[in-house]
N, C-alpha and C positions, 0 to 999 in steps of 0.2 A: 534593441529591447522591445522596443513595438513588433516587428512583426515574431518572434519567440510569443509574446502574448495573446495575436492575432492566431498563430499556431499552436498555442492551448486551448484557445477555445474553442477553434475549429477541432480538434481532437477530443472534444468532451462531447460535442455535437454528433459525431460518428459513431460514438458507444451505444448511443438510443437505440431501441429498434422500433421501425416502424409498424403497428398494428392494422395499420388499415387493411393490407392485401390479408391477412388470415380472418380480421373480422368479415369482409364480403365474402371469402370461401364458407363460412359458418353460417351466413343468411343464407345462403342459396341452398345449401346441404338441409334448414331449415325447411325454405319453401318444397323443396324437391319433396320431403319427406311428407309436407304437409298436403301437398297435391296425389302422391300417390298410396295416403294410407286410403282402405275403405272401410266406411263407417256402418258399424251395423247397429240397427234400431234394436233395442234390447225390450223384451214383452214385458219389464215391469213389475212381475214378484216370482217368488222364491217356489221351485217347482222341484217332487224330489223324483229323478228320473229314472226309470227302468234302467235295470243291468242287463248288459248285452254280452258275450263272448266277441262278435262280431261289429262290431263299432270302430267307424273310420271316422275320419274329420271331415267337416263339409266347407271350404273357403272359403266359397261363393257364397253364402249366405247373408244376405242383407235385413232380411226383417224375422225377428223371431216373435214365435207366436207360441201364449202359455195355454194350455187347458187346465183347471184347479178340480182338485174330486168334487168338490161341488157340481161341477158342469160349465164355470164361470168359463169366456176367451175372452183373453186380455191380447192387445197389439199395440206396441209404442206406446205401452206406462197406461194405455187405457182398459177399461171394458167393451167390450166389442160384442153385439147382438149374433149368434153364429150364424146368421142368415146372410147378414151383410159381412162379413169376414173375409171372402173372396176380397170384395170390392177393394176393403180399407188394406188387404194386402197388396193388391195390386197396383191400389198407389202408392204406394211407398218403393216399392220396387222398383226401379230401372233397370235396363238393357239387360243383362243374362244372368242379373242376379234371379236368387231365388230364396226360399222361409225354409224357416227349421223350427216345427211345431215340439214345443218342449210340453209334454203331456205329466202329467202327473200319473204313478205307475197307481193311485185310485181312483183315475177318472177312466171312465166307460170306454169301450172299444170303440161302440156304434157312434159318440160323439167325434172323437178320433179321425175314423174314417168319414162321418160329415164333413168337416172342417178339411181336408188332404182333398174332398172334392169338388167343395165348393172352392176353393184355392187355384184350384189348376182348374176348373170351370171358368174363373173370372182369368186365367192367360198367362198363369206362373205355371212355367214347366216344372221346375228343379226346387220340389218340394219334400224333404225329409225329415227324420221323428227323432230326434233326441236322447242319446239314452246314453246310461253311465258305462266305462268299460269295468265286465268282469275280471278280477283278478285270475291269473290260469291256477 
């Protein structure tokens, strides 16, 4: 009689299943994913952007930069002086990333093209302009 009892409860123990080996596959799928998303710094308000025919995606882009019709540039949620603009882009940028100056289709050309070169002045190559895709 004992061991018949010894042998059901040994039989009810084998039904379990063990979680530990799928919960460490789900941490690691975690970290993996958390180490190779890349983060980009977003300029912080609402811009409404030119329609393009010709509009690609930009990956690489790490810091985006707003122009407001007024003439305001914003970088990472702030205002930014357009003189120093380069600069505060340039920190934030690491290794091959690059900006994506999101212009408002009211604000000035000639501000625009300041700002694209005081950018790649301060040692951001991979600097492009934002704009909506036209419907064909």
């Amino acid at each position: 009689m004992r061991r018949r009892r010894s042998l059901d409860v040994d039989n009810g123990d084998a039904g379990e299943v063990n979680l530990t080996p799928m919960l460490d596959v789900v941490f690691i799928m975690l970290i993996f994913f958390i180490v190779t998303t890349s983060f980009i710094k977003e300029s912080g308000i609402e811009i409404q952007r030119p329609e393009s025919s010709a509009a690609s995606p930009q990956p690489d882009a790490q810091v985006m930069v707003a122009i407001t019709p007024e003439g305001a540039v914003w970088v990472g949620g702030q205002p930014v002086d357009a003189h120093r603009v380069g600069e505060e882009v340039a920190a934030l940028v690491s290794g091959e990333g690059g900006a994506v100056i999101q212009a408002d289709r009211e604000a000035t050309t000639g501000l625009l093209i300041e700002v694209m070169d005081r950018i790649r002045q301060a040692g951001v190559e991979q600097v492009a302009v934002a704009t909506t895709r036209r419907a064909p």
